[in-house]
Backbone bond lengths (Angstrom), bond angles and torsions (degrees), N, CA, C in turn:
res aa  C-N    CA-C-N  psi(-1)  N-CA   C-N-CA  omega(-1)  CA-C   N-CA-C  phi
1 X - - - 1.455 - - 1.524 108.51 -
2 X 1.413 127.07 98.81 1.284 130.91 164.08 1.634 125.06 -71.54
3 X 1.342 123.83 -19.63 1.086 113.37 137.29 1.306 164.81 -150.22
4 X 1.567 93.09 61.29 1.623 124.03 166.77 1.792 99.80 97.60
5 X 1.554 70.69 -146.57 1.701 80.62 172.60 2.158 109.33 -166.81
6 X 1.312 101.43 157.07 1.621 104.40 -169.09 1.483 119.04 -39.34
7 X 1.329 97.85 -25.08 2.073 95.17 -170.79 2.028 86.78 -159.58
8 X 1.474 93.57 179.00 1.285 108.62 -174.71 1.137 114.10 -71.35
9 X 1.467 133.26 -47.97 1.551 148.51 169.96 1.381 117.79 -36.89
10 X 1.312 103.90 -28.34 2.176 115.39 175.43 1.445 105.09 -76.37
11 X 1.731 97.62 -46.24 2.002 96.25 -147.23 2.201 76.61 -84.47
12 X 0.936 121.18 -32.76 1.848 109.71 -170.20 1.837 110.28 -70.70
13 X 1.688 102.02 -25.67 1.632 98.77 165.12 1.502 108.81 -71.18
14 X 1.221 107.58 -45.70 1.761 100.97 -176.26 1.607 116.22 -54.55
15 X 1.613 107.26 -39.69 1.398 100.98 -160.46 1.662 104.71 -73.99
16 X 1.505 108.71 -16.82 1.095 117.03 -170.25 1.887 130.70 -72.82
17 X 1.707 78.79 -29.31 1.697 108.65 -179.31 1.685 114.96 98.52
18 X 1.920 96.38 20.53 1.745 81.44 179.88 1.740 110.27 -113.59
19 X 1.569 85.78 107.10 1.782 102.10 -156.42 1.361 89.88 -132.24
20 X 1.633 114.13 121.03 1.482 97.15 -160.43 2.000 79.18 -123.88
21 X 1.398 110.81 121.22 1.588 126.80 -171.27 1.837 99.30 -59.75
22 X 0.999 92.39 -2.91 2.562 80.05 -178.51 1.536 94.28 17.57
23 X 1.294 96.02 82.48 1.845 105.45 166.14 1.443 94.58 23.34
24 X 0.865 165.30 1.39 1.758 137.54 166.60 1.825 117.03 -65.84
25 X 1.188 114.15 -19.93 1.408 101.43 167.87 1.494 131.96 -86.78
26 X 0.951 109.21 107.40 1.705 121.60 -173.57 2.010 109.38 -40.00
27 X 0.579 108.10 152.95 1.805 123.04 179.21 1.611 101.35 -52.09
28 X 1.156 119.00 -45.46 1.528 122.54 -148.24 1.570 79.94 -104.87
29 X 1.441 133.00 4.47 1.161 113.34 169.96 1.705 107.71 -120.41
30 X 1.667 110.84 27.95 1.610 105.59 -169.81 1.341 104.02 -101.58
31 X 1.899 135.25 -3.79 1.699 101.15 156.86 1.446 99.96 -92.78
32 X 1.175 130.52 14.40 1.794 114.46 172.32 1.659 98.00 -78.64
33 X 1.198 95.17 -37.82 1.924 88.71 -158.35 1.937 87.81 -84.35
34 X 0.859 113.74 -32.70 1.728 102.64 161.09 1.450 121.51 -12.86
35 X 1.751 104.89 -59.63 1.359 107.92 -158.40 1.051 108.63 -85.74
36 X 1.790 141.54 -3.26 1.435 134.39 164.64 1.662 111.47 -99.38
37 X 1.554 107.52 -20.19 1.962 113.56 -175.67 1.555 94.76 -86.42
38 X 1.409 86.76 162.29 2.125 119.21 168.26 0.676 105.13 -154.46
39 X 1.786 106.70 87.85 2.141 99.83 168.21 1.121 122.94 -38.47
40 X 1.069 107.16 -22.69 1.977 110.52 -170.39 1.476 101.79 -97.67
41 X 1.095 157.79 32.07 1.530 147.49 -132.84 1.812 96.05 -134.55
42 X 1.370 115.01 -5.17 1.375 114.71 174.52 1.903 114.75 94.85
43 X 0.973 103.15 165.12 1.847 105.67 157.87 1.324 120.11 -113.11
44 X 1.568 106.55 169.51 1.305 119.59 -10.53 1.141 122.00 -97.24
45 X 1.622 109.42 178.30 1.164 115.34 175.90 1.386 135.45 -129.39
46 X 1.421 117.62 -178.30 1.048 117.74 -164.90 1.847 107.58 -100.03
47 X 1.098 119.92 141.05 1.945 116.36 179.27 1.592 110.69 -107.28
48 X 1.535 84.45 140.45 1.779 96.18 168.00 1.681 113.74 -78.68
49 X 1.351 102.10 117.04 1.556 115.18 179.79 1.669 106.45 -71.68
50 X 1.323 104.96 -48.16 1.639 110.65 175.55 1.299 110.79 -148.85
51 X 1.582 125.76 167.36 1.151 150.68 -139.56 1.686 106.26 -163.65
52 X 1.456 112.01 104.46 1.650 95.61 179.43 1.957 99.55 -150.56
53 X 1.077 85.31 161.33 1.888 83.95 -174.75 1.598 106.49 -88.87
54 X 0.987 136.47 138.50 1.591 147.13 -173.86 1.243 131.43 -125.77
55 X 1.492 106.12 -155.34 1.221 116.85 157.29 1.412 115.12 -130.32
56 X 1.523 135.57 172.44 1.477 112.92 174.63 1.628 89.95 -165.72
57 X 1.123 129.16 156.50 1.411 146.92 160.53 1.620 132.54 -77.70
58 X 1.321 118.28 92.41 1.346 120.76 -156.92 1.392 99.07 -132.33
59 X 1.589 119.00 147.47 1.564 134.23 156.39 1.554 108.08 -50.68
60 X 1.835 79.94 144.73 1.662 91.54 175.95 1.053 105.29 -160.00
61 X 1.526 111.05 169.68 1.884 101.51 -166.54 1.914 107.93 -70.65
62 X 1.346 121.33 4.77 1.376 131.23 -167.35 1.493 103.07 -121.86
63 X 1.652 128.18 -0.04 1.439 136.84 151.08 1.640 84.18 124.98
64 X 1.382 103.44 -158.69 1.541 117.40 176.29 1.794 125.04 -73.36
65 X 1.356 95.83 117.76 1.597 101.81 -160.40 2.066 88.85 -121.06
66 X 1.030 93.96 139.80 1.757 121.85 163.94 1.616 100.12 -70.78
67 X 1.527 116.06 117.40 1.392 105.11 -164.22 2.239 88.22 -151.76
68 X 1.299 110.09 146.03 1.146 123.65 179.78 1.814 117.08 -45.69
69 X 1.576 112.26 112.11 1.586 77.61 -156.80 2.395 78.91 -139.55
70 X 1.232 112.84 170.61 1.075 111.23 167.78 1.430 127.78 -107.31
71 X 1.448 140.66 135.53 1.043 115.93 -149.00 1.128 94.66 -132.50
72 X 1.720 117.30 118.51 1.563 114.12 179.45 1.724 107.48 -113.46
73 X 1.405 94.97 134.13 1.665 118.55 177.28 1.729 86.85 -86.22
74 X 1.658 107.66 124.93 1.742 131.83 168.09 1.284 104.85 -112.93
75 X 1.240 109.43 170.85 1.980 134.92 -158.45 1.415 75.21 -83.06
76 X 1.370 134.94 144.51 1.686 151.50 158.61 1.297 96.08 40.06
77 X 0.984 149.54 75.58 1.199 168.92 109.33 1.550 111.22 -67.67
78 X 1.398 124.30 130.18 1.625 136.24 -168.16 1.360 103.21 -104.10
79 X 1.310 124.20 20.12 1.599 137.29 170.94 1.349 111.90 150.04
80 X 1.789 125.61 179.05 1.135 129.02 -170.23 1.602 134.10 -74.85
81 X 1.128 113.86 153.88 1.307 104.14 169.95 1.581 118.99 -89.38
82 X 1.215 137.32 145.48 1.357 137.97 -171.93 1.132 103.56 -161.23
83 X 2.067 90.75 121.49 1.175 126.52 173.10 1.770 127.53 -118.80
84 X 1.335 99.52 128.81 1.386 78.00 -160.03 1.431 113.74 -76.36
85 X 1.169 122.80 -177.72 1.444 116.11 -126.72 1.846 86.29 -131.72
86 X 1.196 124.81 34.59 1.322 106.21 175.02 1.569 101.53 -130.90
87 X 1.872 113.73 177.28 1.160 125.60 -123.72 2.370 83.89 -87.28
88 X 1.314 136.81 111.04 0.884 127.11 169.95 1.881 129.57 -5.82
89 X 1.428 110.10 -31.57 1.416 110.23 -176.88 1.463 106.13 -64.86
90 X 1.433 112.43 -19.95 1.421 114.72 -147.56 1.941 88.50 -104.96
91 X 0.746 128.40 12.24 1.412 115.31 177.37 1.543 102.25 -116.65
92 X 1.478 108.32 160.86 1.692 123.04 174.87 1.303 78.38 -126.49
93 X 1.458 96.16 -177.23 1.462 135.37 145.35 1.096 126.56 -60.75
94 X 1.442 130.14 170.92 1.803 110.98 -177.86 1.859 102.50 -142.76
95 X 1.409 95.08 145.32 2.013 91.14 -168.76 1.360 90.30 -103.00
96 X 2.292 76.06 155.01 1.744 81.78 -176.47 1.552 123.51 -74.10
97 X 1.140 109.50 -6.87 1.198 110.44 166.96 1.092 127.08 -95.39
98 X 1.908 118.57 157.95 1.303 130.29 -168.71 1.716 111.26 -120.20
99 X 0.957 105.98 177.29 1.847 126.22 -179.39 1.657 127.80 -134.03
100 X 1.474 129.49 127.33 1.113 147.53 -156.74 1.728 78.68 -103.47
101 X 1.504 128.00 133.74 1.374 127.77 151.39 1.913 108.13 -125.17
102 X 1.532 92.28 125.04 1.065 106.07 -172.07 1.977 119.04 -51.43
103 X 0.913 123.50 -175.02 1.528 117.85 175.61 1.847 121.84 -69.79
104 X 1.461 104.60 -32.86 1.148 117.29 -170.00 1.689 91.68 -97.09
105 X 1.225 144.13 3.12 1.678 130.58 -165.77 0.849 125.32 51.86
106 X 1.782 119.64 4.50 1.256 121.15 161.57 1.413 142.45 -67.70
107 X 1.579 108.90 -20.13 1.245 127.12 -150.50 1.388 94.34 -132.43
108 X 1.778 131.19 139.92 1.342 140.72 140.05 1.322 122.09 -124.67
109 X 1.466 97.76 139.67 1.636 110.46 -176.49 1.662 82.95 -107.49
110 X 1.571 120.69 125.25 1.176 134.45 159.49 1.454 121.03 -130.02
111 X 1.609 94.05 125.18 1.861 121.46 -169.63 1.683 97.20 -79.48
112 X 1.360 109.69 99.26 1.436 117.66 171.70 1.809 100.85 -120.65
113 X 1.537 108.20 -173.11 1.493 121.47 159.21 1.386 121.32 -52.84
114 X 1.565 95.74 136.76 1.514 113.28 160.65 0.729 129.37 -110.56
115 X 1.917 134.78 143.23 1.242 125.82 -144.60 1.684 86.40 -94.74
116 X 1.307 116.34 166.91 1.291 118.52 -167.57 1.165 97.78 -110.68
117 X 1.566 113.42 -177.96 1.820 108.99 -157.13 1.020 89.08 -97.32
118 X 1.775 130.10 153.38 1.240 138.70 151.72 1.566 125.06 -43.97
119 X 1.224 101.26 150.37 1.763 102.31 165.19 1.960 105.04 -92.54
120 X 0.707 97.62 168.74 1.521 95.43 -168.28 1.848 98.35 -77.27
121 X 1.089 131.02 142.22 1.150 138.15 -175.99 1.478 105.68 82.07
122 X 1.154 136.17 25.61 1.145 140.94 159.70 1.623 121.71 -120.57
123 X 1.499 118.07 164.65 1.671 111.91 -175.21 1.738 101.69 -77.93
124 X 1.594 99.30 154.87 1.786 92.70 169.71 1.686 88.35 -104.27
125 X 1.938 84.67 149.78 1.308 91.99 -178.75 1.055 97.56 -122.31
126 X 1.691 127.57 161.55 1.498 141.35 -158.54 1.298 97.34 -125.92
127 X 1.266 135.57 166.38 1.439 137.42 126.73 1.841 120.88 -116.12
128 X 1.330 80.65 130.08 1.467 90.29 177.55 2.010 104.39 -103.15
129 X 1.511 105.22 145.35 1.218 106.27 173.76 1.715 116.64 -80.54
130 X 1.598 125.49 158.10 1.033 142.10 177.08 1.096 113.57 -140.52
131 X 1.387 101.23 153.87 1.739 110.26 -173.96 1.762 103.98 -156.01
132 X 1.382 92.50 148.19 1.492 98.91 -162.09 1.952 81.29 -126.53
133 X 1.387 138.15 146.00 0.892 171.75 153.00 1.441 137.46 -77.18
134 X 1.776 122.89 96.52 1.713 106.98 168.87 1.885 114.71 -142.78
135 X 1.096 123.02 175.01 0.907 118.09 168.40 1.957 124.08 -33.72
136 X 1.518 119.19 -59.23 1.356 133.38 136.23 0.788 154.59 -21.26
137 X 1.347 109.65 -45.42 1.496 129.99 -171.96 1.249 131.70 177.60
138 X 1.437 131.80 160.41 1.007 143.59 -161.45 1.683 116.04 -122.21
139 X 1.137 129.76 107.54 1.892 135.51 170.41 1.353 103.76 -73.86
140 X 1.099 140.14 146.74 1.054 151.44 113.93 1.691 139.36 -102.27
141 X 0.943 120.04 136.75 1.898 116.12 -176.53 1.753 99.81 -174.37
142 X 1.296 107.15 169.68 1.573 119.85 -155.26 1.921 93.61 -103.67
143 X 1.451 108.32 159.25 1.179 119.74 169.21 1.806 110.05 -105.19
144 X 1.277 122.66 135.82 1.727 106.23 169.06 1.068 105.69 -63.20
145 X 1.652 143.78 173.99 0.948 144.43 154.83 1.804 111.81 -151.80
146 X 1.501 89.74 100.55 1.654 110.04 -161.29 2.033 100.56 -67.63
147 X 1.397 103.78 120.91 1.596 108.54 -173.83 1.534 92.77 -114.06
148 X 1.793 109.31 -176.16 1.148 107.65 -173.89 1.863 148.13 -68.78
149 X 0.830 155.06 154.48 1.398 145.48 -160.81 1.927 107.75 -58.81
150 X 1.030 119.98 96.81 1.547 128.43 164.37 1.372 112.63 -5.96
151 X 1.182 138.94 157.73 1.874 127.38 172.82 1.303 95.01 -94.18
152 X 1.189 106.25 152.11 1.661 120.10 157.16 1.763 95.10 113.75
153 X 1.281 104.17 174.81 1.333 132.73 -158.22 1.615 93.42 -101.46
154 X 1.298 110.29 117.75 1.715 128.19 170.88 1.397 88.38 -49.96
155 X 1.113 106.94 126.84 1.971 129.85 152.30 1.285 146.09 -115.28
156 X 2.071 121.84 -114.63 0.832 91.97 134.82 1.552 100.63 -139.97
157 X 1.111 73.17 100.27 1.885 87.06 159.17 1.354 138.24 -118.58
158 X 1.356 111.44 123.62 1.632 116.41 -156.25 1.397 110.88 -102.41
159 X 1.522 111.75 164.63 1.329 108.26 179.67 1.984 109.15 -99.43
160 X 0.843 121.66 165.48 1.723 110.14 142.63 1.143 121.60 -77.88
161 X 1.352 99.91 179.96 1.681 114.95 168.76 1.319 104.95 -103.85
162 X 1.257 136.03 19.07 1.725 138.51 -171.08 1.690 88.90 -60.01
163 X 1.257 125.27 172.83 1.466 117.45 154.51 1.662 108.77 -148.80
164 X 1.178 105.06 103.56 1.715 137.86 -155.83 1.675 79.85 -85.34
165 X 1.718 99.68 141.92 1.505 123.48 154.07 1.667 128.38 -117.54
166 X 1.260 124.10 161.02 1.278 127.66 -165.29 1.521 93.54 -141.09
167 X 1.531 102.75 160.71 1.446 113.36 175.84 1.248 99.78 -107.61
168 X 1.501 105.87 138.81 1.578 107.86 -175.59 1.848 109.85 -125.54
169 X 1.265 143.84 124.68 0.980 147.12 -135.02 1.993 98.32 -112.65
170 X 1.063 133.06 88.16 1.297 139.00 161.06 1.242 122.81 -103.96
171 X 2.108 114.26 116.97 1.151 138.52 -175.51 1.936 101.70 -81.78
172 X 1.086 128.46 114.31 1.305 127.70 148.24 1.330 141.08 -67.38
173 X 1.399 132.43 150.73 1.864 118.65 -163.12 1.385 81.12 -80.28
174 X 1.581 135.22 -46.19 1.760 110.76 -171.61 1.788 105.67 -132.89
175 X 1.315 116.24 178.96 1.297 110.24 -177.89 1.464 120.27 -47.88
176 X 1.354 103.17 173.16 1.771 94.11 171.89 1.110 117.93 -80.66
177 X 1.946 101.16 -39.49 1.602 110.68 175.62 1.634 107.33 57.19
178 X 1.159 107.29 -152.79 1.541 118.94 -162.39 1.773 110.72 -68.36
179 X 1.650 120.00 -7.59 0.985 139.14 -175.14 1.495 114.51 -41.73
180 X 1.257 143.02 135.48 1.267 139.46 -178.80 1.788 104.09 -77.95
181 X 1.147 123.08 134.25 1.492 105.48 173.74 1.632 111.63 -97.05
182 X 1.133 149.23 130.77 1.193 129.70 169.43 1.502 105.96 -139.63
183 X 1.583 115.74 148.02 1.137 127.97 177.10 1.493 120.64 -62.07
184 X 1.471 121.57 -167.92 1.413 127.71 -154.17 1.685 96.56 -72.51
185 X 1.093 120.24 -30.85 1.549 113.19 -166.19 1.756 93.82 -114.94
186 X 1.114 136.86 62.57 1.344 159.33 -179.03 1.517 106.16 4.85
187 X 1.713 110.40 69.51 1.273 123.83 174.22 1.986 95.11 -112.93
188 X 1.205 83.93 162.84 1.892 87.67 -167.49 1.869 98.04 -87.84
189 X 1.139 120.42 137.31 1.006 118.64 176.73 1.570 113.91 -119.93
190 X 1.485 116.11 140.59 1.653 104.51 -170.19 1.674 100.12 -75.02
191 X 1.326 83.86 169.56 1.433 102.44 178.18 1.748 113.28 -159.36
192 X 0.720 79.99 119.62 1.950 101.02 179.85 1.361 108.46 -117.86
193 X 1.999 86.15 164.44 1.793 102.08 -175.25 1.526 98.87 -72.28
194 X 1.489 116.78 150.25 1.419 118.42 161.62 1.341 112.79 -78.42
């Protein structure tokens, strides 16, 4: 939902899954509306006014692609819901991080974690990038790399919870080409021309 809904009671049924279809969703549209409903999710709820097949704008490991999606109009809802519209096997998860691919597909600059600065009396830690290689696809994710003990006397010095990124520069033996890129825990990560 990009944009919300009239009061709190709409957007907490939606998030919840209590979206009750009042016959407006067509058959060929009942595992799409699956993935936002919970028959069981309690009252009350909120109703689908309409149900229609589309288009919609969604992430992909190749950036933002126009992709088949269903678009249901809800009771106080401030616009549609859109789901994309293909068969569950075919979807992953998606990482928060992204990828720069150079002109030739030789080259990626990938925005992952940065190790944060030591407190003094503690090790500094590095990350180095890694990459694993296949016909398919491409992994990427960072290695720690434990360096020497900080100066000064452990105290109390704390870290945040901010979570800082770095650009990390990985050469491949051939282009990426049509290759899926996905991060360390094999979520698809976009990747665009630089």
């Amino acid at each position: 939902m990009e944009k919300g809904f009239a009061d709190g009671g709409g957007k907490a049924a939606f998030m919840q899954g209590r979206i009750d279809p009042d016959g407006k969703v067509p058959p060929e549209a009942a595992d799409t509306f699956a993935k936002i409903a919970k028959p069981s999710a309690g009252e009350p709820k909120i109703k689908v006014i309409s149900a229609e097949l589309g288009k919609a704008t969604f992430p992909t490991d190749r950036g933002p692609r126009e992709l088949p999606a269903w678009i249901f109009q809800l009771t106080g809802a401030l616009g549609p819901a859109t789901v994309l519209a293909v068969k569950p096997d075919y979807q992953l998860g998606y990482s928060m991080t992204d990828a720069k691919v150079s002109g030739d597909g030789m080259t990626l600059t990938v925005r992952m974690a940065k190790a944060v600065e030591p407190c003094p009396g503690e090790p500094r830690i590095t990350y180095e990038p890694e990459f694993l290689e296949s016909p398919t696809a491409v992994a990427v994710g960072l290695k720690p790399v434990t360096g020497p003990m900080e100066p000064g006397v452990k105290g109390n010095c704390a870290h945040d919870m901010m979570y800082r990124s770095a650009d990390y520069p990985i050469k491949l033996a051939k282009p990426l080409g049509n290759r899926v890129l996905v991060d360390a825990n094999g979520q698809p990560m976009p990747a665009v021309s630089s």
